[in-house]
N, C-alpha and C positions, 0 to 999 in steps of 0.2 A: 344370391345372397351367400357371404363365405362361410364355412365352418362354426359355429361359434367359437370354438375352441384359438381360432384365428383369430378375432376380433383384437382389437388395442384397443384398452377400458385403460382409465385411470384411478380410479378406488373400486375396483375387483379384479382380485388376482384367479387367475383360469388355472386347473390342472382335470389333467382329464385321463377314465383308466374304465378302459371297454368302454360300454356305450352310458358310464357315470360322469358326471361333468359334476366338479367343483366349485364355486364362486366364494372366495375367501372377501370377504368386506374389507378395503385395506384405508381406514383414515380413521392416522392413532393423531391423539394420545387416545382418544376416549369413544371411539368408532360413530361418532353423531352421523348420523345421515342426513347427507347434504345434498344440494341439487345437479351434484357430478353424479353422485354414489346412484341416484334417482335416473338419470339419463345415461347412467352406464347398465344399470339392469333391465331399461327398456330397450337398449339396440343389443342387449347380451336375450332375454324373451322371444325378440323378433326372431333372433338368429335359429335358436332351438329350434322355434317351430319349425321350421323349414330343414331344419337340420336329423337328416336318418343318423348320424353316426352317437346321436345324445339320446337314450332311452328316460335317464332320469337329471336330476339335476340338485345337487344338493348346495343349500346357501347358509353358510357360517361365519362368525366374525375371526377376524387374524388377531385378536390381541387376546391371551390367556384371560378367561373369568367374565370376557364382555363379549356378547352376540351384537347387538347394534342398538345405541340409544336413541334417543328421540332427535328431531330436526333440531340440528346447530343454532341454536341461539343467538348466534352474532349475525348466520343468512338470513334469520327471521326478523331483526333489526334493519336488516336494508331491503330484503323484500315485501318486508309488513304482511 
């Protein structure tokens, strides 16, 4: 398994400093969590574990004032 720090995620942005691992949420306008955002923090989970160079891991939203809202509305229309 690679690094987590490696991984290509497409809605979380990785930065990493000592054994602290980042996970910025990135899908503006209004950070909805969607089933990218969903499948990008379970192959970003898998990796950690495995991964010695990540002691902790902290997950925050990228847009000022918004951590992360509820599932996208328009995904929950076509996935019911």
């Amino acid at each position: 398994m690679p690094r987590a720090f490696d991984l290509r995620l497409n809605a979380i942005k990785l930065a990493q400093d000592g054994r602290v691992l980042t996970a910025t949420a990135v899908a503006p306008p209004l950070n909805f969590v969607t089933t990218e955002f969903i499948r990008d923090l379970d192959r970003l989970t898998a990796a950690v574990d495995t991964d010695d160079t990540v002691g902790a891991v902290g997950l925050t939203g990228g847009l000022p004032g918004r951590f992360l809202m509820h599932a996208d509305p328009r995904e929950l229309a076509v996935t019911g």
